[in-house]
Steps between C-alpha positions, in 0.01 A plus 500: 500500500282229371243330749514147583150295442435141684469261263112344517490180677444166302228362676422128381100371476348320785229304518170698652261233649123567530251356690143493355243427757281224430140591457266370800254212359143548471473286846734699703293825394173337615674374830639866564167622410300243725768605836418841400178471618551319753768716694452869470806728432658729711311795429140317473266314211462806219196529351127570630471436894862367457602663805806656308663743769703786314769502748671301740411498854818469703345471814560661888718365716383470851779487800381445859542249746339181521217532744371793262579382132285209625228676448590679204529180341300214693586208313819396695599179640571477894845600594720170544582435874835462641646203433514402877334273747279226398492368127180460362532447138530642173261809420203340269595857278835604517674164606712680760560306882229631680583472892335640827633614812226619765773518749754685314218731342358627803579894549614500121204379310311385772384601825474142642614140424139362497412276223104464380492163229208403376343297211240219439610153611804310301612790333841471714468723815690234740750449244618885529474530837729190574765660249518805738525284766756330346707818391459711816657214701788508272519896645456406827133506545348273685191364363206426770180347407255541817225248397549262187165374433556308205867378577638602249799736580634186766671372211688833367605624953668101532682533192631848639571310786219697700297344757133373438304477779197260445154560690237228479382111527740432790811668268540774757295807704561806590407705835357840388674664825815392387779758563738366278895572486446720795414207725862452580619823491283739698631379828823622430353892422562732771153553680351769315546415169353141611217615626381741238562197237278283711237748468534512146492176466191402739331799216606273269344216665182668577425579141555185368290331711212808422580365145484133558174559683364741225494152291188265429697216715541770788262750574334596191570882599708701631535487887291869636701692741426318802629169358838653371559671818477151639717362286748764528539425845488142462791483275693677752450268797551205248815646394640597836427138633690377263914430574811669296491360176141381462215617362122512603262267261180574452341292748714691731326799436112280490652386903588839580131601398325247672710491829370942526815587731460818676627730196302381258169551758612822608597625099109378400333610841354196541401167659356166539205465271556854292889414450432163358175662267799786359738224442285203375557552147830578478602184666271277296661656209856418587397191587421461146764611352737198693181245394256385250664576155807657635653286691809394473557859359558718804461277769857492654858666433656528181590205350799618250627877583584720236794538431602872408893424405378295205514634193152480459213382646156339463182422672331230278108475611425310227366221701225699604304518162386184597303637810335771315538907462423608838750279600752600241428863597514453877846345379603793324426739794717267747811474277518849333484646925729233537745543258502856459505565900842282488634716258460810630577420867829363384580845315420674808707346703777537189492117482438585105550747243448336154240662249176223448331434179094441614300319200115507650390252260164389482436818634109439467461231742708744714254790480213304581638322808379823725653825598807343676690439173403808349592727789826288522556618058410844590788534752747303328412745179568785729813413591643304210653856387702499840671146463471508127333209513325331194135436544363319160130478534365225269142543383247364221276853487440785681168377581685311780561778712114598449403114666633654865190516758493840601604823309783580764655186398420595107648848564836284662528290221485798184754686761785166396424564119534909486827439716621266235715683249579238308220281313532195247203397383500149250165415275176640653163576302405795435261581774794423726727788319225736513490467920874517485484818290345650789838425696748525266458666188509282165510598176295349224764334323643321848142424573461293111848359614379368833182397360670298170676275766216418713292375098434156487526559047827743583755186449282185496620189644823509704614164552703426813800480394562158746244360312592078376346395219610191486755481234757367777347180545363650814092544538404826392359765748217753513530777333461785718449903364722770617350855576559722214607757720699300732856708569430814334458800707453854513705685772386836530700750777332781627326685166795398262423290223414170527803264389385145376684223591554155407637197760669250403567204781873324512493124543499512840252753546297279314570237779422669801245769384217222404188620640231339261502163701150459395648463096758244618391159296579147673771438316721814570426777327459844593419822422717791551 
């Protein structure tokens, strides 16, 4: 049987296209030729010290967790923080929110909520501090400034609808014995408890008046052992002569001294002629401290109490600038006892619980009032961990802390920085970074970043940005220069990486954070 063969397939002609590659001009081979040199291949430039490498290196992978690959590879930026607490700004390299949170850090990142800022004048300290301020109080915080010497945070605690309590120029006074909220409640204690709070309250007395007395406008020293054993006892009698709900002044306690009843003879062994030679001094000196320069100071009970329900609360002293330093820092002794002894007898007595935000501006003035003020930042360091409060200690250098009299009070002093986890340090020089190199370390790159902020050449001429020139048919104003550093920071936690951080005020910020009142022209302007 014959086999059957498929036909061949017709198949009809197509059309084949082609496509001829045009021929690269004489130019484009000279530009190819030209980026050739310029960017090596993958491999390496051929040739004579080309650098050619025969193979590939595909490199080794490295796995580990952060702490170590940091040093592996030690060009890394500083971890972001948690978006959480107070916002700064914008991080000057990444451009992520940049917040910090000293109370909600402590036991994760930190080991305490105290703050150390410092930077040179104008670069924006106050301005920072107030937005804590601000923000804690939104948490429940209760911002407290002890002593405001310039005035400047009365402004920001009445807007919060906080109470300012004005010392000065017939504006108010303030007794240094005051006991504060616990003036009408210790009566009502069972016996006890009220008499161990008076003794810890006369304490309290007695070493504010050691302070007060320490000053140029009291003493000049501090009272020897004789004279505080005096004065112990003299508080005492002035506060038991005194009926339920008042409280001894301090020419109570100058009466009680110069009347020498039978305790006070009997505590110094002494009489007549040698009780008035052990005494002498210590009377003339709180004599002086309800006369002369100081009077109208301490000479009487408090004029305004402080009020601890507020939201938060003020004692402005700016009136005393006018008087002169010693009495500015015999101020500052008299309101921080003040104000501070009010707060804690009221938690004592569980008349208050809330969480306080401390800002110790002008912190210099502060350390070279005496010893009273920096024993009374030494114990409020110590215990700041306990009531998570936040203590934000405002400097200009570290050569502040160096301007104390005697090296126990120097030693005091360094102790608030080391227990400060948390620095933030704005434009300094560079002999400035190296000191604070010995207390936190700094890397060279965050020490050029510090140091371009604090250049006069780093950004020129910043005009304020309030400034009129005229074109409104108004007359124009000064001109006034802006720090180049002012509102950048560097916030550095424990050893971690510095983070750099730029502020940037609201409108109303701008409003009630104005502390260059020395730039303010006649007709209005301001600088932020």
């Amino acid at each position: 049987m014959a086999r059957k063969t498929k036909p061949p397939e017709v198949t009809t002609p197509q059309r084949v296209t082609r496509t001829v590659e045009r021929a690269p001009t004489r130019e484009e081979r000279k530009e190819e030729r030209r980026l050739q040199k310029r960017f090596a291949p993958r491999l390496g430039w051929s040739g004579r010290f080309g650098g050619r490498a025969p193979v590939e290196d595909a490199g080794t992978v490295y796995t580990g967790p952060s702490t170590q690959a940091g040093g592996v590879y030690p060009f890394l930026l500083g971890s972001g923080l948690p978006p959480r607490g107070v916002p700064v700004g914008r991080d000057v390299l990444t451009g992520e929110l940049v917040c910090v949170d000293p109370s909600g850090w402590t036991g994760r990142y930190t080991t305490n909520p105290g703050v150390w800022v410092m930077s040179q004048p104008g670069a924006g300290k106050s301005a920072l501090v107030k937005r804590i301020c601000l923000v804690y109080a939104a948490y429940g915080h209760m911002p407290v400034v002890p002593g405001d010497v310039k005035g400047e945070y009365s402004t920001l605690i009445a807007e919060l609808g906080g109470s300012v309590v004005r010392i000065g120029d017939g504006s108010g006074r303030i007794n240094p014995l005051d006991s504060g909220p616990l003036k009408s409640s210790v009566q009502g204690l069972p016996a006890d408890r009220r008499t161990a709070l008076l003794d810890v309250l006369n304490g309290r007395r007695l070493e504010t008046l050691v302070a007060l007395l320490s000053t140029k406008h009291g003493l000049g020293r501090s009272p020897n052992e004789v004279e505080r054993s005096a004065l112990d006892t003299a508080v005492q009698v002035a506060s038991d002569a005194q009926s339920a709900g008042h409280d001894p002044i301090v020419k109570d306690v100058t009466d009680a001294l110069r009347a020498a009843p039978e305790e006070l003879r009997a505590k110094l062994a002494a009489e007549g002629a040698v009780y008035q030679d052990l005494t002498r001094s210590v009377i003339a000196g709180l004599d002086n401290l309800i006369g002369g320069p100081l009077k109208g100071l301490f000479d009487g009970p408090t004029t305004t109490p402080l009020d601890i329900n507020a939201p938060a609360v003020s004692v402005d002293i700016s009136a005393l600038r006018a008087r002169g330093n010693d009495v500015v820092s015999a101020g500052m002794i008299a309101t921080w006892a003040y104000t501070y002894s009010s707060i804690d007898s009221a938690r004592s007595i569980g008349m208050m619980d809330r969480k306080l935000v401390l800002p110790m501006d002008e912190m210099w003035r502060a350390l070279r009032s005496g010893p009273g003020l920096v024993d009374a930042m030494d114990a409020i360091s110590r215990l700041n961990r306990t009531t998570d409060d936040v203590t934000i200690y405002v400097t200009h250098s570290l050569l502040d802390v160096e301007a104390l009299p005697t090296e126990m009070d120097r030693a005091k002093a360094r102790g608030l920085m080391d227990r400060c986890d948390t620095w933030i340090i704005g434009a300094s020089t560079d002999e400035e970074l190296r000191r604070v190199t010995g207390k936190r370390s700094l890397t060279e790159q965050e020490r050029m970043m510090i140091g371009s902020w604090s250049s006069a050449t780093s950004t020129g001429l910043d005009i304020d940005p309030h400034y009129d020139d005229g074109a409104n048919g108004q007359p124009p104003q000064e001109e006034t220069v802006r720090h180049p550093g002012r509102g950048k920071y560097l916030i550095k936690i424990g050893s971690r990486p510095g983070i750099a951080a730029a502020l940037e005020l609201t409108a109303t910020e701008q409003r009630l954070y104005r502390t260059d009142h020395n730039q303010r022209t006649a007709t209005g302007g301001s600088s932020r």
